[in-house]
C-alpha positions as CSV (number, residue, x, y, z in Angstrom):
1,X,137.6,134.6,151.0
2,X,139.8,135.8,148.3
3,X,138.8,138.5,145.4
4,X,138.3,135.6,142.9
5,X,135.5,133.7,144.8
6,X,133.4,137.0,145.8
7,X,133.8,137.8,141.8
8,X,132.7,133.8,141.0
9,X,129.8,134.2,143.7
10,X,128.2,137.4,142.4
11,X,128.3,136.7,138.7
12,X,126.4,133.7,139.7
13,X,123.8,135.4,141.8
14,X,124.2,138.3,139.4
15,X,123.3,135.8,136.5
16,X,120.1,134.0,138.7
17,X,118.7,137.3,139.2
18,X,118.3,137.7,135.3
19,X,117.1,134.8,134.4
20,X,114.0,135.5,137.3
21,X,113.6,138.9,135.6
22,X,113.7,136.9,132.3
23,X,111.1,134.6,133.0
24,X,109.1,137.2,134.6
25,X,108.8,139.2,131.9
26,X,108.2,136.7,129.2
27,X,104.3,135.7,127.7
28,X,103.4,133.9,125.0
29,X,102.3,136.0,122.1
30,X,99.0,134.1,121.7
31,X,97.7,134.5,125.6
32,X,94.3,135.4,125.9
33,X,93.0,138.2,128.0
34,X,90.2,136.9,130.2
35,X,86.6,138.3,128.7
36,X,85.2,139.8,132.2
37,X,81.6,140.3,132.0
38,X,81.3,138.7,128.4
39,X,80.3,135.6,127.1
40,X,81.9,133.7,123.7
41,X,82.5,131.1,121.8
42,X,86.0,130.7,120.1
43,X,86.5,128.9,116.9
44,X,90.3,128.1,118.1
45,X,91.5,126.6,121.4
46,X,92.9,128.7,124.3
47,X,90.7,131.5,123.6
48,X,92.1,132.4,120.1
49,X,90.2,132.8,116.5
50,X,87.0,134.5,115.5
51,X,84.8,135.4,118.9
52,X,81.1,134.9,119.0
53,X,79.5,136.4,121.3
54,X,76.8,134.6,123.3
55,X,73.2,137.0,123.7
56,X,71.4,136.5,126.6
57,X,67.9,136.2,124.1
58,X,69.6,132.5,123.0
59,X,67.3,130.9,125.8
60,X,66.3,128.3,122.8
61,X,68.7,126.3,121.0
62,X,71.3,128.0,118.6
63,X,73.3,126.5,116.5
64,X,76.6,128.2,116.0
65,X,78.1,129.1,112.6
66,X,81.4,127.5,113.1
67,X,82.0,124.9,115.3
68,X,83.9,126.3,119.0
69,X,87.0,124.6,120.3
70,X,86.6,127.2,123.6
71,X,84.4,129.0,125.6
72,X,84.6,131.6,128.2
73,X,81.2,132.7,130.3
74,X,81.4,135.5,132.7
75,X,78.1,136.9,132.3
76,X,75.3,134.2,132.9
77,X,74.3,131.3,135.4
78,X,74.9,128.6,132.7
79,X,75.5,128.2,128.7
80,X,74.4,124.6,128.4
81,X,76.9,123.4,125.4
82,X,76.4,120.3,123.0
83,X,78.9,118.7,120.5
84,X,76.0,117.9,118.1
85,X,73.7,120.8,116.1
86,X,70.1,121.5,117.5
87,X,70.9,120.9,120.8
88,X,72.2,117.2,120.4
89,X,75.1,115.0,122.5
90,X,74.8,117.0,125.4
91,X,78.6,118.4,126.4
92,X,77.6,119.8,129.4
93,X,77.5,123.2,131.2
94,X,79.5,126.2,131.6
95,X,78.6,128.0,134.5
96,X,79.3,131.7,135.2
97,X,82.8,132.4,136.4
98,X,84.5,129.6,134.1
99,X,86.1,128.8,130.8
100,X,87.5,125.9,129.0
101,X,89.1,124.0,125.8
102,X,86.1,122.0,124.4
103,X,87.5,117.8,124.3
104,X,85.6,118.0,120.9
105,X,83.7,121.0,119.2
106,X,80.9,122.4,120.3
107,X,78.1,123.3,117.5
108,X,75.4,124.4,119.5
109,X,74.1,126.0,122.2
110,X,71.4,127.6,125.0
111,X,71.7,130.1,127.8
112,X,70.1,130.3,130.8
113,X,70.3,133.9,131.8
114,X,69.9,134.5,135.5
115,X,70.7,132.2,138.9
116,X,66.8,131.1,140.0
C-alpha cells in the first residue's frame, strides 16, 4: 500500500470518527428533562411552556387555566384527561410512568391518586 492511500484511508476514518462525536454530542436546545416523580400539564408541545403542576387533592374535576398540548405523570396511578372543560369529551388516561403530546388540548382534568 503506498504512503498516499494509508493518508486517503485515515483522513476518511479520521473524518467518520468526528462526525460520531458530532452527533453524539449534539441536543436540541428545546429538549425536555423528564419530570421524575412530578406531575404537569404543559401549555406547549414536547414538554415546553408554562408547567402546571397536577395536586394529588384534584380527585374532582379541574379545569385547567390554559389549555395543555402535553402532559407528563410520574407520580400517580392515573390523570384521567378531557379535551372539553368540566370533565367533558373524555381524552383518555395517563397512567403513572408515561407522557405524551395531547392530538388536541386538553382543558380539564382529575386524578386518581393511588393504584387500588
Amino acid at each position: 500500500m503506498t504512503m498516499r492511500k494509508r493518508l486517503a484511508g485515515s483522513a476518511v476514518a479520521l473524518s467518520g470518527a468526528a462526525l460520531l462525536v458530532g452527533a453524539a454530542v449534539a441536543q436540541p436546545a428545546t429538549a425536555a428533562t423528564i419530570p421524575w416523580g412530578q406531575a404537569n400539564f404543559y401549555s406547549g408541545a414536547d414538554y415546553t411552556g408554562t408547567v402546571y403542576p397536577i395536586p394529588a387533592t384534584d380527585t374532582q374535576c379541574t379545569n385547567l387555566s390554559e389549555p395543555a398540548l402535553s402532559v407528563a405523570n410520574f407520580k400517580y396511578a392515573s390523570v384521567v384527561a378531557f379535551f372539553g372543560e368540566d370533565c367533558t369529551q373524555p381524552y383518555g388516561n395517563v397512567t403513572g410512568l408515561h407522557q405524551a403530546n395531547l392530538p388536541v388540548p386538553v382543558k380539564s382534568y382529575y386524578v386518581i391518586p393511588s393504584w387500588s
